[in-house]
N, C-alpha and C positions, 0 to 999 in steps of 0.2 A: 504494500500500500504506500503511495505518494506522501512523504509530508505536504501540509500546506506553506506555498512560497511565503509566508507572513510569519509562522515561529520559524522557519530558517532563519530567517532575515533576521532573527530577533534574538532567535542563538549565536548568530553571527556576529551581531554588533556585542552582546556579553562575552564572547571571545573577546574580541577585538578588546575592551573596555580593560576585561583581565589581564592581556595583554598589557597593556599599556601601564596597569597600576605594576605590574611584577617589572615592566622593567623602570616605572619610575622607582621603586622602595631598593632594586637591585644598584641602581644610580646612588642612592642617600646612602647605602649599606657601604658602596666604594666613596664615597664622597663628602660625607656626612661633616667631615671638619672642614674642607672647603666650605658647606652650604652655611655650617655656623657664622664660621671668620668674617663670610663676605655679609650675610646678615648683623651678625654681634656691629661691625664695623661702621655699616650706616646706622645702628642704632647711637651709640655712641656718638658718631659723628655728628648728626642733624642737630642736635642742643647748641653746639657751637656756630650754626648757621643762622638760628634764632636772630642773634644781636648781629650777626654781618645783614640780615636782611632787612631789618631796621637801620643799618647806617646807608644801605644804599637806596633806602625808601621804600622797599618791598616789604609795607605794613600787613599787607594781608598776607604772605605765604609765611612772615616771621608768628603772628599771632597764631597761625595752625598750628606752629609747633609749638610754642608756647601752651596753648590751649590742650594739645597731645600730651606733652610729656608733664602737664597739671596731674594726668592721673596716676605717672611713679613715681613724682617727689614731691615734696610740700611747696617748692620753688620761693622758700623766706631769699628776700634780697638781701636781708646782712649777712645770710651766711650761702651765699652764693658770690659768683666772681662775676668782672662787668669788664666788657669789651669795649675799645675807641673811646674811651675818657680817661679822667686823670690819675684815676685809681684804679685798683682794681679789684676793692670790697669798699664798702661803706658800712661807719655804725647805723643804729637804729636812729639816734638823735640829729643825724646827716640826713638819711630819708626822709624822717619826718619834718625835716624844712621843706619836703616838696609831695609829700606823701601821706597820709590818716593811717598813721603805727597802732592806734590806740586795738583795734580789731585785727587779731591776726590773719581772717581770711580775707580783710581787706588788703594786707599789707602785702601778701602773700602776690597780689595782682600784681604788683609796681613791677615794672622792668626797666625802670630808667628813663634818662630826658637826653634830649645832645647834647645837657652840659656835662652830665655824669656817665654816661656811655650807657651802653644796652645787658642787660643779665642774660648772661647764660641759661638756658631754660632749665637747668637745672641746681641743684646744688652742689657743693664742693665735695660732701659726701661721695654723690651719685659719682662725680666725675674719678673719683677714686677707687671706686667698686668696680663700675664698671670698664673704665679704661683699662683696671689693673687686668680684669676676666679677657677682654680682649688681646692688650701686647700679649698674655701669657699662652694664647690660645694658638698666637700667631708660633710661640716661642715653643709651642706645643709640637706646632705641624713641623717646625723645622727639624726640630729634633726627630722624629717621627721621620722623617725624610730620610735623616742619614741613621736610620735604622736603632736607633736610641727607643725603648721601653720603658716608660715609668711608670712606677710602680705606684699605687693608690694608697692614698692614706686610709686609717682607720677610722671607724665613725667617734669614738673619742679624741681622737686631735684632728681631725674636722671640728669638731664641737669648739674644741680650745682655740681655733682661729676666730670662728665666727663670734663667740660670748665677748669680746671686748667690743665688737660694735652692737651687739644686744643691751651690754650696759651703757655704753656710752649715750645710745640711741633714747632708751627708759628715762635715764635722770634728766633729758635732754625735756624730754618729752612732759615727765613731771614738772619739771621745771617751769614749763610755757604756762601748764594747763593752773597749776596752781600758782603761779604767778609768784615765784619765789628767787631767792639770791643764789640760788646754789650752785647753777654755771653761771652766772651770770658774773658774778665777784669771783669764785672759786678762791674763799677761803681757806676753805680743805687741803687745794695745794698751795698755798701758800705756807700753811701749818707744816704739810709733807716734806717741802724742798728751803724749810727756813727761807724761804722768801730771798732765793737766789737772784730771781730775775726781776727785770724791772717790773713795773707795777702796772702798766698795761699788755705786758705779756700774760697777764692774769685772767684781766678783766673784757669781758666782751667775747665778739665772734670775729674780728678780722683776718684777716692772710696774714697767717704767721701769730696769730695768739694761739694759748695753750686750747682753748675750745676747736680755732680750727686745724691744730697740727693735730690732735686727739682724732677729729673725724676723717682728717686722710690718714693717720698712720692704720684706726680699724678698717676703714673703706679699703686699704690695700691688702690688709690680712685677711677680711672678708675676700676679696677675689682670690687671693693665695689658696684659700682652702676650699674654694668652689671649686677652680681648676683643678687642683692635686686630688682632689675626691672625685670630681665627677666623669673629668674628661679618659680617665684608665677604665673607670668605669663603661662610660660608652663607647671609648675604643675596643672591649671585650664586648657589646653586644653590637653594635654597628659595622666595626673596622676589622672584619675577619677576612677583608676583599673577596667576598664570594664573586665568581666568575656566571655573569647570567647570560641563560639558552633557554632561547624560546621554546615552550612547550609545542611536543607533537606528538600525535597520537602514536599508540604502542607498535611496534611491529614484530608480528610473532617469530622468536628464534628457533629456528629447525636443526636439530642434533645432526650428526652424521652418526650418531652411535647407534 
């Protein structure tokens, strides 16, 4: 009996369809860190595009990303960095000569004037986490090239990289919400290090005070221990270069025995 020319057809295209997914997943299985790097990389990149597209007037493609990368970081302007002006942080009491500080999801909107240059659409944190998971991944494949295998950490020291930006990130956070001194002065190290350094190394969020060297030194330990945990990981389930052959049907083998 005739199949009808309509489920051929229709067999044929779910062929076809499986096809195409086995050898896309066969592609990711050989490829997988390229598709990261070149993805992780414009990720990363586009925040710093933010403020070049506001200096060169391209207000609407710069407020996309703005408006985009609102939902992986808080985008506070003191504690972000700012492009084409004279700084490149401002305190709180700097913005608020040009900006309503009083509400933090107000504050959180500012991106800057042309006298103070344009914010990074993200924060200093983000720029450290993430840049760090990126160079490392790049630092990953090369090794990876010249036949180098690293070995994966344990999930207790993974733990022990990422817990310093878990506390750092908590008291940070406490801090805002209950509207307290606790990073803000950082007494605390003052008491710790007898009051080695000057006295606005202390105080505040700018480039180069102890609140923001704190968020880049865990923002980089954080990426340290994403990559050394994750990436041996997916290189054992992804990076086995399985070699892909289209599927054909069986053909029966005839013994000579």
């Amino acid at each position: 009996m005739t199949m009808p020319a309509q489920p051929m057809a229709e067999i044929s295209r779910a062929e076809k369809m499986t096809e195409a997914i086995n050898r896309g997943s066969g592609w990711f299985e050989r490829h997988w860190l390229l598709a990261f790097n070149a993805f992780w990389g414009i990720f990363v990149f586009l925040p710093w595009m933010a403020p070049a597209f506001m200096y060169i007037g391209w207000i609407g493609p710069a407020r996309v990303l703005y408006f985009i990368y609102n939902f992986f970081c808080h985008q506070l302007p003191e504690r972000s960095w700012f492009l084409f002006g004279p700084k490149a942080s401002y305190t709180q009491a700097e913005i608020g000569l040009m900006w309503d500080i009083g509400n933090e999801l107000v504050r959180r909107q500012f991106i800057g004037t042309l006298e103070m240059g344009w914010k990074v659409a993200w924060s200093d944190r983000m720029v450290a986490m993430y840049t760090t998971i990126f160079i490392l991944g790049l630092l990953y494949a090369l090794l990876r090239q010249r036949g180098v295998r690293i070995k994966g950490i344990s999930w207790w020291v993974f733990f022990a990289f990422i817990t310093p930006l878990g506390i750092d990130g908590a008291t940070h956070l406490i801090n805002d919400a209950l509207r307290l001194s606790l990073r803000d002065s950082n007494e605390w190290a003052i008491a710790l290090t007898n009051g080695v350094f000057a006295p606005e190394f202390y105080a505040g969020d700018l480039l180069g005070s102890l609140n923001s060297v704190l968020r880049l030194i865990t923002g980089i330990l954080f990426g340290i221990g994403v990559v050394w945990f994750l990436w041996p990981m997916m290189e054992k389930e992804f990076g086995r270069q399985r070699v892909y052959r289209p599927s054909r049907p069986a053909v029966p083998v005839i013994s000579d025995r």
